[in-house]
N, C-alpha and C positions, 0 to 999 in steps of 0.2 A: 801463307795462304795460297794454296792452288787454285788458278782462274782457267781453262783451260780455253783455245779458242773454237771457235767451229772447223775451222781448218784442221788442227788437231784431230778435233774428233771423227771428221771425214776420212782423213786419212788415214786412223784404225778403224772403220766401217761400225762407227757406233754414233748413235743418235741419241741426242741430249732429251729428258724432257720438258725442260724450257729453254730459251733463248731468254737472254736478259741484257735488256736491252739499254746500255749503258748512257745511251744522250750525251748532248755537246756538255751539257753543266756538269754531268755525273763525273766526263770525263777532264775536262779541264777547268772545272771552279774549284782553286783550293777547298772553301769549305764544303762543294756539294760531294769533292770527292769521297769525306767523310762518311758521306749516307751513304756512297757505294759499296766504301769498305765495311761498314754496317751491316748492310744486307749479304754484303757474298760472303759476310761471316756467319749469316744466320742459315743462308743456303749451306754454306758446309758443315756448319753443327748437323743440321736434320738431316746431312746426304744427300741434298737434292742434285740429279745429274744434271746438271745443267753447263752452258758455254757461255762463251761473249762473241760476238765476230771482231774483236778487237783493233787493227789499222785498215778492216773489212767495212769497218761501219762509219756511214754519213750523217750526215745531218738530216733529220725526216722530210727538212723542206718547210715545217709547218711557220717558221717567221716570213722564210720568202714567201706562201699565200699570204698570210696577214698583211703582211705589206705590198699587196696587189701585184707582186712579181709570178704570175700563173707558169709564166714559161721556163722559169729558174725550179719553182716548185715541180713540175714536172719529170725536169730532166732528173733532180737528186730523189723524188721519188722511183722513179721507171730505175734507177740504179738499185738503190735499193732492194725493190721486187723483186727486181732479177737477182739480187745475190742467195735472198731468203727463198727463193723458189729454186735456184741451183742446190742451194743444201738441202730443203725439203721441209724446210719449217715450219711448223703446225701451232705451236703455241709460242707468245712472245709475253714478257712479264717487265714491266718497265716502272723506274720510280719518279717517274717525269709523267705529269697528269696532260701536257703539252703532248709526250709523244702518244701518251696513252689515247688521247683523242683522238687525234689525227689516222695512227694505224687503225683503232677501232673505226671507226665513221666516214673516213674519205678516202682512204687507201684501196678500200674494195670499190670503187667506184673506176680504179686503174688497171684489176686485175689482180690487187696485193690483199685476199681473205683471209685470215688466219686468226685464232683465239688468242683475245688481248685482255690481259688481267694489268693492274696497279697493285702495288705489291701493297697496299695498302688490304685489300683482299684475298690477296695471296698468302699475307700472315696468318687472315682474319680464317682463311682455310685451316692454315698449317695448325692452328691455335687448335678450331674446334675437331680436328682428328688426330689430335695428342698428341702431335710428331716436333711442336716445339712446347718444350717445357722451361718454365720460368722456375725461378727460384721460390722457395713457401716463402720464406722472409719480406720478398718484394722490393726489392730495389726502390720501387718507386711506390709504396705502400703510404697509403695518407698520406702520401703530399699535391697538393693541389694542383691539375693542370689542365688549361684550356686549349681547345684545339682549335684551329683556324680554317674553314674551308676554302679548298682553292676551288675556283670558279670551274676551272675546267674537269674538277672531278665533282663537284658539287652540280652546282646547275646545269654543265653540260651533258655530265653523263647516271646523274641521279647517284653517287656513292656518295654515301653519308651514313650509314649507319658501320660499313664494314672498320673504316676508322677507329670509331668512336668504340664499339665492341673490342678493338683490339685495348683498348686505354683500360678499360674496365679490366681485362683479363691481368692488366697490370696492381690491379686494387688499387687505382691512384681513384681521388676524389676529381670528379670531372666538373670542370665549372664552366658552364657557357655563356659567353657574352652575350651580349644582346641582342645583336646582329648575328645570328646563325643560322645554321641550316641553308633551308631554301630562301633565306631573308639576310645569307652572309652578303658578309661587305667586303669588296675586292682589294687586294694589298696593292695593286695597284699596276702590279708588273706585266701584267697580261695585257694592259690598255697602254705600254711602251713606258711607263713613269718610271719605269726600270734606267731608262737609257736618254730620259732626257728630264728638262726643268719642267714644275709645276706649271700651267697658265694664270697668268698673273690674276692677281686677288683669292687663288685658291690654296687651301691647307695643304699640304702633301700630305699625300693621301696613307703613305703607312704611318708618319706618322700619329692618324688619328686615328687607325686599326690599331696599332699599337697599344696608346692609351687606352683603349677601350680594356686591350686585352691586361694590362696592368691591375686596370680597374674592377676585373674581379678576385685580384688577390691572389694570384696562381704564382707559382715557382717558375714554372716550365710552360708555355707556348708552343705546343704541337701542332707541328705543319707536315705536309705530305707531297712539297713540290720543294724542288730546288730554288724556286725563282721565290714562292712565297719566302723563304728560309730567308733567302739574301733580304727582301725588304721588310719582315719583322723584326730581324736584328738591329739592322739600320734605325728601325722608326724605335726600336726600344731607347737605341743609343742616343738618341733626339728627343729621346721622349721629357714630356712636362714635368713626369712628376718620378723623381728616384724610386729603383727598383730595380733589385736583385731578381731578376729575373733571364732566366736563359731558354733559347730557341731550338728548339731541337729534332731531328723527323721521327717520324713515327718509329722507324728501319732503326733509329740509334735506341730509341729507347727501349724496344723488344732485347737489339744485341746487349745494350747494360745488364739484361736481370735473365739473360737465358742461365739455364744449370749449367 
């Protein structure tokens, strides 16, 4: 698989057209590395010219705001900008709904404007102008899977249909829990339960996403963030009730059933 970097491509005077934007999970969580190699499989099937800034790229900053560090966020954003405005970057496409946020929404507020897609949309593009083809057979034809919204692509940034449109183009039978849409329920990692203990007398919290998601009978559990990934599996593994059931990003399941 050829990844190329932005330095590369600077350096033979060609311009990529995206950046993709690889994030701290993409790049160093054994399993999120997975969706990476996913999607930059799916970007080389259709030829999309695309880079990475590869030992160029930081952290977006976006935990140090959440955790009230403004002036740590700051400095790893103002780095940033300045790397993506040295190369001249105009579109960025990231499978992290975290960094997706952040560059869309509060990055132009430092000077850092540029078009930000979740590849979650960027499939749902690729899909409807025939440039990714799936197989007739379907990989994932009748088999049941529900998808889980992440907060930060869901209610923060209103994507919710471009997902769900990708699953369809899959012919899988879509089942949604109860809690969806604009009425999902958070897996929990966005509010730090990623990285510390529940407060006492409370359920953890993926594990009763989890269950929910068990409880429509699905195969597959389709997420669209790295972080949601890590704590669905978790809560599947913890989960009440047995079930053969597995977790997977949107990014893998497209790469399963391309031609």
């Amino acid at each position: 698989m050829q990844v190329r970097t932005m330095a590369e491509l600077f350096a033979s005077g060609e311009t990529p057209e995206i950046l993709f934007w690889v994030g701290c999970a993409g790049s160093f969580d054994q399993r999120a590395q997975k969706i990476t190699k996913a999607f930059a499989t799916i970007l080389n099937k259709v030829e999309i010219n695309y880079a990475i800034l590869g030992k160029e790229e930081m952290c977006t900053g976006d935990p140090a705001r959440r955790a009230g560090n403004e002036f740590l966020f700051q400095m790893m954003a103002y780095q940033n900008i300045q790397t993506l405005n040295n190369y001249g970057i105009k579109k960025i496409v990231t499978t992290c709904p975290h960094c997706f946020n952040i560059f869309k929404n509060e990055y132009p507020e430092l000077g850092g404007t540029y078009e930000v897609m979740h590849h979650t949309t960027f499939l749902q593009q690729l899909i409807d102008e025939g440039k990714i083809r799936l197989k007739d057979s379907g990989t994932f034809k009748g088999r049941k899977i529900t998808y889980h919204d992440s907060c930060y692509l869901g209610r923060a940034n209103g994507v919710y249909e471009a997902p769900r449109k990708v699953l369809e183009a899959l012919d899988a039978e879509l089942v949604e829990m109860k809690r969806c849409g604009k009425q999902g329920f958070c897996c929990g990692a966005g509010g730090a339960q990623m990285f510390k203990e529940e407060e006492p007398g409370n359920t953890r919290v993926n594990w009763e996403r989890a269950n929910e998601a068990i409880d429509t009978g699905s195969q597959i559990v389709a997420s669209a963030c790295p972080f949601c990934n890590t704590m669905l599996t978790d809560g599947v593994k913890a989960a009440e009730k047995e079930a053969d059931v597995r977790v997977m990003d949107i990014a893998e399941l497209v790469a399963a059933s391309l031609q």
